[in-house]
Structures are given as C-alpha cells and as structure tokens.
N, C-alpha and C positions, 0 to 999 in steps of 0.2 A: 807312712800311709799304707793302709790294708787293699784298698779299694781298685780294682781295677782300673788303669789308664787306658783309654779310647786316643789314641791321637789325635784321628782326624775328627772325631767330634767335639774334643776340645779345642781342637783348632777352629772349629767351625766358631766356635763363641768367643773364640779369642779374637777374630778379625773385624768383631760387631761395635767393640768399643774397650775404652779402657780396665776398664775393671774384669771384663772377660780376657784382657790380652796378659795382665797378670797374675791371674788363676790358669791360665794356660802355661805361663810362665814359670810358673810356682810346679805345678804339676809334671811338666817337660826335667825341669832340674832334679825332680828327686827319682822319676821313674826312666831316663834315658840317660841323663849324665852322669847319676847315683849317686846324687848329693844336695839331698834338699835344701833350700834356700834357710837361712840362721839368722840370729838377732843381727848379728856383726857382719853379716853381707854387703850393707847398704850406708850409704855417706850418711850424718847427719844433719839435722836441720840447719846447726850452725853452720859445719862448709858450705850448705846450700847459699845461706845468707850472706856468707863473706863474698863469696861468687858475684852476688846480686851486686854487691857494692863495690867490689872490683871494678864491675863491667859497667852500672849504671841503668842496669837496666832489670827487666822481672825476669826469670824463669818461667816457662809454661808449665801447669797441672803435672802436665804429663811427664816432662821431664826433672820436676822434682819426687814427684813419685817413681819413677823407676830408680834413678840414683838411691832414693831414700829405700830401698825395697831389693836391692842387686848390686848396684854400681858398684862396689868393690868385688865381685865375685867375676874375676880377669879370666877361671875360667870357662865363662859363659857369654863373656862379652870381648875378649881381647886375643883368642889364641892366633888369629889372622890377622886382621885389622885393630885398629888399637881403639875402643870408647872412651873419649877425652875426661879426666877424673875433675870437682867443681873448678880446681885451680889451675885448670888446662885449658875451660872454656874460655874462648875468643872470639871476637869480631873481624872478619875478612879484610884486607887492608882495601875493599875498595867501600867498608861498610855498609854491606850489604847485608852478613847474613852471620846467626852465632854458629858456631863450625864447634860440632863435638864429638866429631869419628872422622880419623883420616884411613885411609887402604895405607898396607903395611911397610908399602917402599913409595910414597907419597905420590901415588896416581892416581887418585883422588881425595878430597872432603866430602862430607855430608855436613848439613847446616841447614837451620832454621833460618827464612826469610825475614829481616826484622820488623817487616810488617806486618806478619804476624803471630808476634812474642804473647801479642794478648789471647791468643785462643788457646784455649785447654788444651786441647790434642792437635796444633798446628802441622800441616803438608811439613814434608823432609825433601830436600832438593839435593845434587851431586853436581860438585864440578869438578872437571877433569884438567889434571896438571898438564898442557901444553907445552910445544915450541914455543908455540905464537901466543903467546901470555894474552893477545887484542881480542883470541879468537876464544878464549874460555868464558864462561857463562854456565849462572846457576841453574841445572835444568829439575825438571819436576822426575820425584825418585817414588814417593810413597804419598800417599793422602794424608795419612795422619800418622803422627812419631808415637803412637803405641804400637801401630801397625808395623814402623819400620823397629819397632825394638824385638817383637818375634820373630821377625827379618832376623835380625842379629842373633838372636841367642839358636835360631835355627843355622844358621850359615857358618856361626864360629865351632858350632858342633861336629860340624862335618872336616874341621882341620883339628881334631884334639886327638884323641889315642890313632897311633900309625896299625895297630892291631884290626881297627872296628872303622876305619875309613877307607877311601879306595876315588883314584882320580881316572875317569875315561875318555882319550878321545874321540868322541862317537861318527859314525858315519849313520848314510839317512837309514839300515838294518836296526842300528842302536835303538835309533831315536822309534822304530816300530815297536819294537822288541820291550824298551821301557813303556811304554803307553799298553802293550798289551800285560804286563806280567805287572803291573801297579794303578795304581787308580791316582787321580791328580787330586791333590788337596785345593782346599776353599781359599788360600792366599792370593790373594790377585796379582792376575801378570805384572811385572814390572821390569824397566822405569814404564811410568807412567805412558802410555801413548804406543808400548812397543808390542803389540799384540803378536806378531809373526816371529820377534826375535828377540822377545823379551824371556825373563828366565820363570819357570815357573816349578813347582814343588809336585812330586810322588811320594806315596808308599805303598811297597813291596809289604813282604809277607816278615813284618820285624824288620824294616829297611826302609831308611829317609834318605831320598833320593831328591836331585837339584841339576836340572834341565838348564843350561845356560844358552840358550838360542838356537842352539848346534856349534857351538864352542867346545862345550864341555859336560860330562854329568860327573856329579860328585854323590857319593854313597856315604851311609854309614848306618852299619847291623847294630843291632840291641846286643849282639856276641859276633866275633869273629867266623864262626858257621855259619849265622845270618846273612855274612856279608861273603865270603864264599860262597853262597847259593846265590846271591845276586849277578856275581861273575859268570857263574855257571850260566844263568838265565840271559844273561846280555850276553856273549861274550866280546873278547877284544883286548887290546894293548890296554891291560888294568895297570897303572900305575907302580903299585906296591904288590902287585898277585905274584909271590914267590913261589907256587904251589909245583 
C-alpha cells in the first residue's frame, strides 16, 4: 500500500461495524506490524465448518469472517493471549458460552454467550479463573466481537518486538502526562460498564499507547526512537528503558 495510514481515523470506522473493523485491520497489519494480511492468513471455510459440526452449533458472521481473513496470523492475534484456532473452539463446562481466547497463564476466557451465536456481530463477555469457581461469572467485555477483534490485534501488538514496546507503572503524573502529550482514540472504554477504571487507547506522535485503569500503560512506537520519545515524554520505571 502507497497511501498514507491515518490511525485514528481508521480506527474511527473501524469501531462502526464490521466491515470497517477489518479494513482497519487490514490496514493496521501492513503499516504498523509490517506485514500485510496474505491469501494464507486465514482458516478456511472447511475448518470453519468442521467446527460447526464439532460443536453443533453455527458460527457467527463475524467470527467466521475474521478467522477466514486473519486467524492464522499468531502474530497479530496470539503473542500474549492465545485466539483459540476452529478446532480449539469450545463450550464452557457450564454451557454457557463458546470460549475462543483464553489470557495467557489462564486468568481468563473470552466467549460468545450462546444466546447469542445467532447475531452477526454478537457482545464478547470475560470470565475470570477464580478460587471460588461458585464466584465466577460471564461478565459483559465488548458490544460486539468485531469490536473486540481490533481489541486484540491492537493489544497483542503491544507485547510483539521487545525493541518497539515498553510496560509503565504509572502514578496519577503519568496518567497527566499521557492525556496531555496524546489524544485518546474512538475505542470505547472497556469492560463494559467500567468508565473510571476501565482501559482505554492513546496516540502520541508515532506511539499506541494503552491506559489500564491506573494499573498500567503499555506503548509501542512505529520505531524504537518513537518509543524513546514516549519515555522521554512520561517519564518513569519504563520497563525495558536500557538507555
């Protein structure tokens, strides 16, 4: 591609629906991870459909179309968290919900509610690996699983080259400091419902940046000088800052 990449304007039309989530998607891969999306990326129809009759049940729109379009591309979907491949997907032993992303030492799923498997772009929910196994419950993560797939292909970016990433733990200067020297993108806060201390997305100048509540912010420059100037700009116990 010749054509200048706008992040945050593509992200803007990426969070409107699905078809703008994977031209966002599309666009993200070849101008920030340097490796445009290929015929051989993406599962095809047949594993989709073995899946189907595996499980017994339909695949939604939207999650046949990202597999068929990405899902073998580990990495843009898998350097942290793992995206479950057709023949991984499962049903929750309390049959609740199809489960196709676990967090990477298993403290949590993501899963479709199987109520609703029928809508195109169905809510993504999270449950968290407990003690008290009584006390866990599916809760509300994203509105719709194209939304939570730019979730993913933005969030596994930020754990891929150790050169071009950078982990902060921020105090309340940080959390100034990034709001002043970045502008917040269009992704909506989440999980769902967590407006004060839910995570939400910046960019700096050539720098995607990831607000975890006041837990944490995670970076990652378009170059290694990108993301040394984001240091510079916050500063703080950076993670990986050898400098």
């Amino acid at each position: 591609m010749t054509r200048e990449f706008d992040l945050a304007a593509s992200l803007a039309g990426g969070v409107e629906g699905r078809s703008g989530a994977w031209t966002f998607i599309q666009d993200f891969a070849a101008h920030w991870v340097g490796a445009a999306l290929g015929s051989d990326d993406g599962w095809t129809e047949a594993d989709l459909d073995a899946a189907e009759a595996r499980l017994g049940l339909r695949l939604p729109t939207a999650l046949r179309e990202a597999y068929l379009l990405f899902g073998r591309r580990q990495d843009l979907t898998s350097n942290h968290d793992a995206l479950l491949g057709p023949a991984q997907l499962y049903v929750d032993r309390a049959g609740e919900a199809l489960v196709f992303r676990h967090e990477n030492q298993g403290a949590a799923s993501w899963g479709i509610l199987l109520g609703s498997l029928q809508d195109d772009d169905p809510a993504v929910s999270v449950r968290l690996d407990l003690a008290d196994k009584s006390a866990e419950r599916w809760e509300d993560w994203l509105e719709r699983l194209s939304l939570c797939f730019v979730e993913i292909i933005l969030s596994e970016s930020l754990q891929a080259d150790e050169d071009l990433c950078d982990f902060l733990d921020p105090d309340d200067d940080s959390v100034e400091l990034l709001e002043a020297n970045s502008v917040q993108l269009p992704l909506p806060v989440y999980p769902i419902g967590e407006k004060e201390n839910g995570t939400r997305w910046f960019l700096g100048q050539d720098v995607l940046l990831r607000h975890d509540g006041g837990m944490a912010i995670l970076a990652r420059g378009r170059t290694a000088g990108d993301l040394d100037r984001v240091r510079d700009l916050i500063p703080g116990d950076w993670l990986d800052d050898y400098r």
